[in-house]
Structures are given as structure tokens and as C-alpha cells.
N, C-alpha and C positions, 0 to 999 in steps of 0.2 A: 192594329199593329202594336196594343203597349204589351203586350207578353214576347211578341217579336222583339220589338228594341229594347226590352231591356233585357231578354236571356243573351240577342245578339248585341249588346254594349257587353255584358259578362264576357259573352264566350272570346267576341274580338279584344277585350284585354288580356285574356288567359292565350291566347294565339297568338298575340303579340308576346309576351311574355314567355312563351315557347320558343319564340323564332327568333327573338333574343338568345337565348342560349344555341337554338341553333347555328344563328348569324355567329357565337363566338365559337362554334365548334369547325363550322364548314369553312370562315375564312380564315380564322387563326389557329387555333388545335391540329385538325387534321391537315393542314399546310406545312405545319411547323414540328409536329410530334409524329405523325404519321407518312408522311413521304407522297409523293408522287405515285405508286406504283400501288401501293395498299388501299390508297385513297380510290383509286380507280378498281379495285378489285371490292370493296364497298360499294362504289357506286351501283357496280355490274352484279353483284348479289343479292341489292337489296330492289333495285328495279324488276330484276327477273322474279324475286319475290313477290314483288308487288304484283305483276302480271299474271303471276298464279294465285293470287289471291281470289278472284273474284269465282274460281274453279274450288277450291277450296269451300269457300264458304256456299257453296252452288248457288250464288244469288238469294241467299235469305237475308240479310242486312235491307236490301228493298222490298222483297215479298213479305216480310216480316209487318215494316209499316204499312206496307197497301192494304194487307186485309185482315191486320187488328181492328181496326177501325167497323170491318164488316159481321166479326162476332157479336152474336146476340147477348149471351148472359155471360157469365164467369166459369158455366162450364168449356162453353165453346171457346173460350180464351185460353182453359189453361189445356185444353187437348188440343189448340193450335199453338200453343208456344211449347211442348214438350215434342210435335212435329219436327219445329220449325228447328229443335235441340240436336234431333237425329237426322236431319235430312242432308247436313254437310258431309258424311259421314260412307254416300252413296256414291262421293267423286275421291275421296282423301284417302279411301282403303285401294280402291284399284291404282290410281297415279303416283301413290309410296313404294307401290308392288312394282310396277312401271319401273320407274326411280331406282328401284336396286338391281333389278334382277339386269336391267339394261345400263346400266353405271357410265363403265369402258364406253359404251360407243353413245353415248349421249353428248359426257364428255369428250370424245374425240370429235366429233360432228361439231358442237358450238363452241370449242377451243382451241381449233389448229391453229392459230393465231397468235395464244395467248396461255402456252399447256400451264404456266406457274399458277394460275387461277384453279386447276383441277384437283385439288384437295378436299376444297372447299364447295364444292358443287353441289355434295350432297345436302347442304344450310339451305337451299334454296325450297323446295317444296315443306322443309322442315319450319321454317323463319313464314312463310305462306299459309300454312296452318293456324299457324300464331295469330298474325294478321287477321283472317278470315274469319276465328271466332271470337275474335277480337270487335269484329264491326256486327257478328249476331247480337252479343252482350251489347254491344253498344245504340244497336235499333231497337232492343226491348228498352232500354231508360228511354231513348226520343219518345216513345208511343207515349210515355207514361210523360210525356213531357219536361223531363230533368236531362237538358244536356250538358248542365254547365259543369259539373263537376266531370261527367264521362271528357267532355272535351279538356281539361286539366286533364285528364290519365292520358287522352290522346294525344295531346302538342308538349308536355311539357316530361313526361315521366322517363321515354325513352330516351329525348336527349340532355336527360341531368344523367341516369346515368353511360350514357356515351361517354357523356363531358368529364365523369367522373373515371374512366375507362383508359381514354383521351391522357389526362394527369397520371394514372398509374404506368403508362406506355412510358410519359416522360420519363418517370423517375424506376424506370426500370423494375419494376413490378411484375408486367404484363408485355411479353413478346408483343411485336406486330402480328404476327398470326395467331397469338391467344386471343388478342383484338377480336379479329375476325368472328373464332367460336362464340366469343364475349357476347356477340350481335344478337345470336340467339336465344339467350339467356333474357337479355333486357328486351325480347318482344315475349318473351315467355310471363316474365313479371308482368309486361303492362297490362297481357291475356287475363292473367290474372287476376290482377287488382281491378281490369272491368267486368269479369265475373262477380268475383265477390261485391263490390256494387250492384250491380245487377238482381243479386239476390237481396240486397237489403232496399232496392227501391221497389222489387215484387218477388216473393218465394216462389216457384212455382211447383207445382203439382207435378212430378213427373207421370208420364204415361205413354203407352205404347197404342193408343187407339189413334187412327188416320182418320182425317176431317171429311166431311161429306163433301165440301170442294176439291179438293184434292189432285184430282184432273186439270183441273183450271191452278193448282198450285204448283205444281209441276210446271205447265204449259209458261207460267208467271216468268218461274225460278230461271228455269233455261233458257228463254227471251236474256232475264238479266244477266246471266253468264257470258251471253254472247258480245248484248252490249256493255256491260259493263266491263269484257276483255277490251272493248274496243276504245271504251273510255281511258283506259288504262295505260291501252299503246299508244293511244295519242301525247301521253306524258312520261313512258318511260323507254319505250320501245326504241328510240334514239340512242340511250345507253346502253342497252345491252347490244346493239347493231355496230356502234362505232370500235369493238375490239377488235369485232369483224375486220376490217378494216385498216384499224391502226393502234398501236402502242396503246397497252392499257392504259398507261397512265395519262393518254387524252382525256380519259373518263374524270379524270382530276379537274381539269383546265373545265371541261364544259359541266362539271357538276356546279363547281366555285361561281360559274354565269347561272347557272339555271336556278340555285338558291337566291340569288341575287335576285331573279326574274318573278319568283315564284312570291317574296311580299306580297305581290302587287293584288295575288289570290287572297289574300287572310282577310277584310271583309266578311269576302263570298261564305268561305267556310265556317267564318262564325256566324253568319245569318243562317244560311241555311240550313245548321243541325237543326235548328227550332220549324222554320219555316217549308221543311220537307212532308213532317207529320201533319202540320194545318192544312197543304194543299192537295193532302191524300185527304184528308176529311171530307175540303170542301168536295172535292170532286165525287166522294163516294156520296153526301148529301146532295148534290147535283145544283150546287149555290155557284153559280157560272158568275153572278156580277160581283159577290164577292171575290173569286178568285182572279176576275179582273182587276178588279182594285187593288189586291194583294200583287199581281204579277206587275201592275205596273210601277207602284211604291218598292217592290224588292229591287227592281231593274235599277230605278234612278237613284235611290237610294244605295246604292254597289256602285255605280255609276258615280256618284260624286265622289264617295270615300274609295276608290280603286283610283279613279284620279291623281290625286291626291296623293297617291301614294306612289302610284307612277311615274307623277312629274318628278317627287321627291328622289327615282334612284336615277331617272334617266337625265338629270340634270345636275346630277352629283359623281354621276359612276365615273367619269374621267379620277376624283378626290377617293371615291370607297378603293378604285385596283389601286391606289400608290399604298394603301394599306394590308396590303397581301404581299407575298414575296414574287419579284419580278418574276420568276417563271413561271407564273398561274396567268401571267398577265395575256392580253390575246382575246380574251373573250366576251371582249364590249358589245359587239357585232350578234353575238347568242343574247348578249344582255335584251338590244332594244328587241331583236326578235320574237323572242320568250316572252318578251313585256309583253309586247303586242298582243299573244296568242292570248297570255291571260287576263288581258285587260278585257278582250271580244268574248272572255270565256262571262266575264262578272256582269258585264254591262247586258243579259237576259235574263239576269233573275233568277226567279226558279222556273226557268222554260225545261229545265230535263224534268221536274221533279211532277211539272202537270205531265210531260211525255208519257213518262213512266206509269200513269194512274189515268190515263184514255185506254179505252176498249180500242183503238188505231196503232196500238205500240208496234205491234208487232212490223208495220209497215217500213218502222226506223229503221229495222235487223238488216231490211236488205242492204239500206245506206250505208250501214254501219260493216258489212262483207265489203261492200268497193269499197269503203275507204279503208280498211285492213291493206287491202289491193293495194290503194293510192299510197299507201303510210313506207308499205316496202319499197316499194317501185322508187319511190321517191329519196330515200334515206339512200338507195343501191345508188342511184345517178347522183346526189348530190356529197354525199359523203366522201366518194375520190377526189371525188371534183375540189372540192372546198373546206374538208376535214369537219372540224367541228362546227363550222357555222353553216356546213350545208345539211347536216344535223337539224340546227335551229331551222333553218330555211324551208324544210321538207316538213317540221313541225308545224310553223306558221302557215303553211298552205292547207295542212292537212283541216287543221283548228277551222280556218274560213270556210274551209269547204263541208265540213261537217257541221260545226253550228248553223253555217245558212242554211240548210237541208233541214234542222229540228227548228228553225225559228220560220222557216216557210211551210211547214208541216202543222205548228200548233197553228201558224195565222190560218192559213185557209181551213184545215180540220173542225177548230175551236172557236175560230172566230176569235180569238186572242190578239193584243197585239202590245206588247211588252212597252213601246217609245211612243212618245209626246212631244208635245213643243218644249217640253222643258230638257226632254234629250240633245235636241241641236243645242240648245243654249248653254247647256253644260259641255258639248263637244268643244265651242265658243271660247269657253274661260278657259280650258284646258291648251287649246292653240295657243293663245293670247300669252299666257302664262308660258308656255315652253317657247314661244317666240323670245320672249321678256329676259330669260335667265337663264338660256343655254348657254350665249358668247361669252360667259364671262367667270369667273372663281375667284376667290380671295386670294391675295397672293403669300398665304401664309402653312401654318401644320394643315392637315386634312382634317383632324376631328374637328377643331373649332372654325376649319370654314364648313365643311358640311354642315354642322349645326347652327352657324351663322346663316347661311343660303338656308337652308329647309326653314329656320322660322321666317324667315322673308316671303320665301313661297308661301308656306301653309300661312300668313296673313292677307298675302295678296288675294289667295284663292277662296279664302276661307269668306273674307269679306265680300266680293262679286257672288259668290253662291249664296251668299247670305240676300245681299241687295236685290237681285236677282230672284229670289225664293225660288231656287231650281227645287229643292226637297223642303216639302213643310215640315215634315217631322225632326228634319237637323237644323231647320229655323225654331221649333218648341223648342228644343232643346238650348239650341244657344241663347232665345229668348230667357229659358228657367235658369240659364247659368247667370247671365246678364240681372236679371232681378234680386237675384242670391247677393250681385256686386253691389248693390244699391242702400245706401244707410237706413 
């Protein structure tokens, strides 16, 4: 685990430090500079983007790591990564043809609701492209093992300049709908700037010759397109559904919870750029007790630090909404929701990332069709019902029911099994702790009581998970800080 924790100490400060600027863009910037109504029309752009994204890129961001690892020499690497250059290129030239020639009625189909948004429509499959060879670029540096600097291009470059975008909207610079085009610009630089990387952590040889797996890389890619759309609706498909619905500018109100929710991921995502390419190795080296041992250190170790970071909003968020303007207010209820979903998302580990690198994969796709099913079905009945938290609510079932299906598929398949005794004990501190500090706030400003309550939490919790040894490796570590204190 030491090239794990310390790229994922890197990457989780650099993603904190993104989501910092993001936290000051999504509660205050576009709150306060941006409106109600463009905020939602953002939301509903970049989500619907996101859900095109994995169509775009046809799933080589994950076929890319699974079978680098299984080239022989250096020829066979660079004839599979000048492949793996042109193979996105098979979905992105028919669905932009798509995309124009059917404009009008695209747009009338998913905007009767909502027609001020149909300007802008055509950013979607555009801003998706961006996206998508954005995460190619960005699985060739994983392989090669450098993700700390790509994950800086990723968390931090689009929303400085959002943030900076944001500031020129105030000071009248930039319309709200220059805004908007603006979006696609800064995912066009970030494409960019992780290209050019790209190139400088490996040149590659371009060529036009196709791999002798090839069949099996296809059969790979499309698996991933399918689940990886499915992954996708699980976290966005709620906003693009709710305009449906109601008033874009709901998209406002449940974006403002769902970034709020979404901390509770950062963690996850800085462990597992690093930890996704080691458990495609082990798996293609067929080292099963290593990657037990990695599956069940990733699990608890996400497990305590998602904690942690979860008690920290759900026992603050009554203090974070008086910090936003009373009309965003509403969506505590999406807040604990959302936590929830991604709290069950961190606490497996890298249970997708062995999924994905079993010869069984394909077995997930069908799960992953019904819960497409279950995702609509559910968002249609609960989203009248309950606006934006039935949104959340439709999420949170969807999330339980899909992760038990991959978590009861790698145990019995793999023989895997992510939790230990040190899992109940840290579910333990976690109660203990939210029983402990929910009733009660300072009776004063929000910054310095939040920041008063959160160092109280993270000591209380900090020290039980210490006492406790739920994770050995955040015991070395507080061990080596602790020794550094010593004369």
C-alpha cells in the first residue's frame, strides 16, 4: 500500500483543494452571481454531458488500463494505445450527425418543459467529447502510474476557471449565457492540458495497425459503455429527469445538496486513480491474496476517512444552509440522502475496479439494464410525489440496490470479501459520534461554529479510530506524525 497512500494522500489533498474552489463556486458564486435559473440550466448541461460521456469515449478510459498491463513489448503497447487514440471516434462521428441533423426534435422531446434551455443543447454532445478524451488521456498517465498531477488537471483546473468566469458574470464582463458557451471552452482546455501531459509522461507512436485482441477489445469497450452509462445515471440522471418535471431552477436547489453530498466521495476518488491500475495488474497476474488484501485495506481505509467526513457535513449542514441565500434552502433531506448513497458507494473499495478485470463482467450488464429500469421508474413516481428529495430518494435505493448486486457478485464469483471486524467497529465510532453531536451548535456566526464542531468531531473520532486500530495504516501514519512531535 506505500505507493497507494502516498499518490492517494497527494491526490486526496489536490481534491480537496479542488472542491474547495468548487464549494466556493456552487454555494456562493453561482448562488449569488448566477441566479436560480442558469444555475439549473448548468446543472442540466453538464449532467446530460456527463451521461454522454462514457458513449463518447466508447469505454477506453477502462479498456485502456485492463489491457495495458497485458502487452508484451513496447511494440505491442504503442499499437494498442494509438488503437485505443482512434477507437472513440466510432460513436462521436455518428452521435454529432445524430445531434444536428435531428436538433428541433431532440430538443422538443427533452425540453417541453423547459424550451429557455434549447439554445444551448447543442454543448451537450460537444462538452461530452471534451470529457471523454479527457478520461482516455487521463488512463494512459494511471497505467504509467502518475496520477497526481492528471488528478490536479482534473479537480482543480475546470473550476478555477469557472470561478474565474463566475467573477467576470459579476462584474459584467460575461452575459449569463456567455456563461453557459464559456463551459465549453474550460472542458476544452482541461482536454487539453491532459493531453499535453499525456504526451510528456509517454509520446506515443501513432499508427493505424489493430491489435490481435481486438475482438475481446471491442467486446471489453461496449460492456464499459454500457455499465459505465449506468454508473453515470446513477449520479446524474436525477438532473437531467427533474426539469422534466419542474422548474429548472429546482436543478439549483438539488445541485447546492448534492455538492454538499458529494465531499463525502473525495477519499474514494483520490485512492482510486492509483489503486484502479494495481488491481488490474494483480488480477491479470492472477495474485488473488494480494488483491484480498488490497480490497480489504481500500474498503476500511475509505471507510474511516468517508466517515469522517460525513459526520463532519451531516452534523454541521443545519450551520453550512444559513450560509447560502435562504432560497437554495430546502435540501437538507437530499443532503443526508446523497450522503448516504455515497458513503455505501466508498465503504467497497475498489469492488468496481476487480468487477471490471474478471472474465464474469459481463454478468453485471444485465444488473446494470434493470437498474437503468429501476433508476427511471423510480425518479417518474418519486419526483411528483416529492420534488427534489424524491430525486434523492429514487438515488439512494437505486445506489443500495446496485452496489449489493456487485458486492454479492465479487463475494461469491471471487471469493472476495471487502469487511472485517474492524468494519462493524468503525460503523461503531461513527453512531457514537453522530449520536454525540447532532443535538446541539454553537450559538453563534456559522464559520466559527462549524469549524469549532468539526475540530471536536474529527478529535473525538480521530482518537477512537486510533485507540481502536480500526486502519493500521492511518495508525503509521498518525504514529509518524506523533514521533516528528517528540524532542
Amino acid at each position: 500500500m506505500g505507493i497507494v497512500l502516498n499518490q492517494s494522500i497527494k491526490n486526496t489533498l489536490i481534491t480537496y483543494f479542488g472542491f474547495a474552489i468548487g464549494a466556493v463556486n456552487a454555494l456562493f458564486l453561482y448562488t449569488h452571481f448566477l441566479g436560480k435559473t442558469h444555475y439549473g440550466m448548468v446543472a442540466f448541461l453538464l449532467s446530460a454531458a456527463n451521461i454522454m460521456m462514457p458513449l463518447m469515449a466508447f469505454g477506453v478510459h477502462n479498456t485502456l488500463i485492463r489491457f495495458y498491463s497485458r502487452c508484451q513489448n513496447e511494440t505491442q503497447r504503442e499499437q494498442f494505445l494509438s488503437f485505443m487514440l482512434w477507437m472513440p471516434l466510432l460513436l462521436i462521428i455518428p452521435i454529432t450527425s445524430i445531434t444536428f441533423f435531428f436538433y428541433d426534435e431532440i430538443a422538443f422531446y427533452i425540453l417541453k418543459e423547459n424550451p429557455t434551455v434549447r439554445p444551448f443543447l447543442w454543448l451537450i454532445p460537444l462538452i461530452g467529447i471534451f470529457m471523454g478524451y479527457f478520461e482516455v488521456y487521463y488512463a494512459w498517465v494511471k497505467v504509467h502510474m502518475q496520477s497526481v498531477f492528471g488528478n490536479f488537471i482534473s479537480e482543480v483546473l475546470v473550476r478555477s476557471v469557472v470561478m474565474l468566469m463566475l467573477f467576470a458574470v459579476h462584474w459584467d464582463w460575461l452575459s449569463k449565457d456567455d456563461f453557459i458557451y464559456g463551459l465549453a471552452l474550460a472542458y476544452l482546455l482541461q482536454f487539453v492540458m491532459m493531453k499535453s501531459y499525456a504526451m510528456y509522461v509517454k509520446m506515443p507512436v501513432l499508427q493505424f495497425k489493430i491489435p490481435h485482441n481486438s475482438k475481446e477489445i471491442f467486446g471489453y469497450s461496449f460492456f464499459i459503455i454500457l455499465s459505465g452509462s449506468v454508473a453515470v445515471l446513477l449520479m446524474d440522471f436525477d438532473k437531467v429527469m427533474i426539469p422534466a418535471y419542474e422548474n429548472i431552477s429546482s436543478n439549483a436547489l438539488y445541485s447546492v445538496a448534492i455538492f454538499i453530498a458529494t465531499v463525502i466521495a473525495v477519499p474514494s476518488r483520490a485512492m482510486l486513480q492509483i489503486i484502479y491500475p494495481i488491481t488490474a495488474k494483480l488480477m491479470s497476474e492472477n495474485k488473488l491474496g494480494e488483491l484480498q488484501d488490497l480490497y480489504q485495506k481500500s474498503a476500511i481505509n475509505l471507510q474511516v476517512f468517508g466517515g469522517l467526513i460525513m459526520l463532519g457535513i451531516f452534523l454541521n449542514i443545519k450551520q453550512i444552509y444559513l450560509l447560502v441565500p435562504p432560497e437554495y434552502s430546502g435540501g437538507i433531506w437530499v443532503v443526508f440522502l446523497i450522503g448516504l448513497s455515497k458513503f455505501y458507494d466508498v465503504i467497497l473499495g475498489n469492488n468496481n475496479a476487480i468487477i471490471l478485470n474478471t472474465k464474469y463482467y459481463r454478468w453485471v450488464l444485465f444488473f446494470g439494464v434493470m437498474l437503468v429500469v429501476l433508476i427511471i421508474g423510480l425518479n417518474m413516481i418519486f419526483i411528483p410525489l416529492y420534488g427534489i428529495v424524491g430525486a434523492a430518494l429514487a438515488t439512494l435505493i437505486s445506489v443500495i440496490i446496485y452496489n449489493s448486486v456487485k458486492l454479492w457478485f465479487v463475494v461469491s464469483k471471487m471469493n472476495l470479501f471487502p469487511f472485517t471486524q474492524q468494519t462493524l467497529r468503525s460503523f461503531a465510532i461513527i453512531a457514537i459520534v453522530f449520536l454525540l453531536f447532532y443535538f446541539w451548535d454553537f450559538p453563534f456566526h456559522p464559520i466559527p461554529s462549524i469549524m469549532l464542531k468539526s475540530g471536536l468531531i474529527t478529535a473525538v473520532y480521530v482518537f477512537w479510530n486510533y485507540r481502536w486500530k480500526i486502519s493500521a495504516e492511518v495508525n503509521e501514519v498518525i504514529d509518524g506524525f506523533l514521533h516528528k512531535l517528540k524532542p
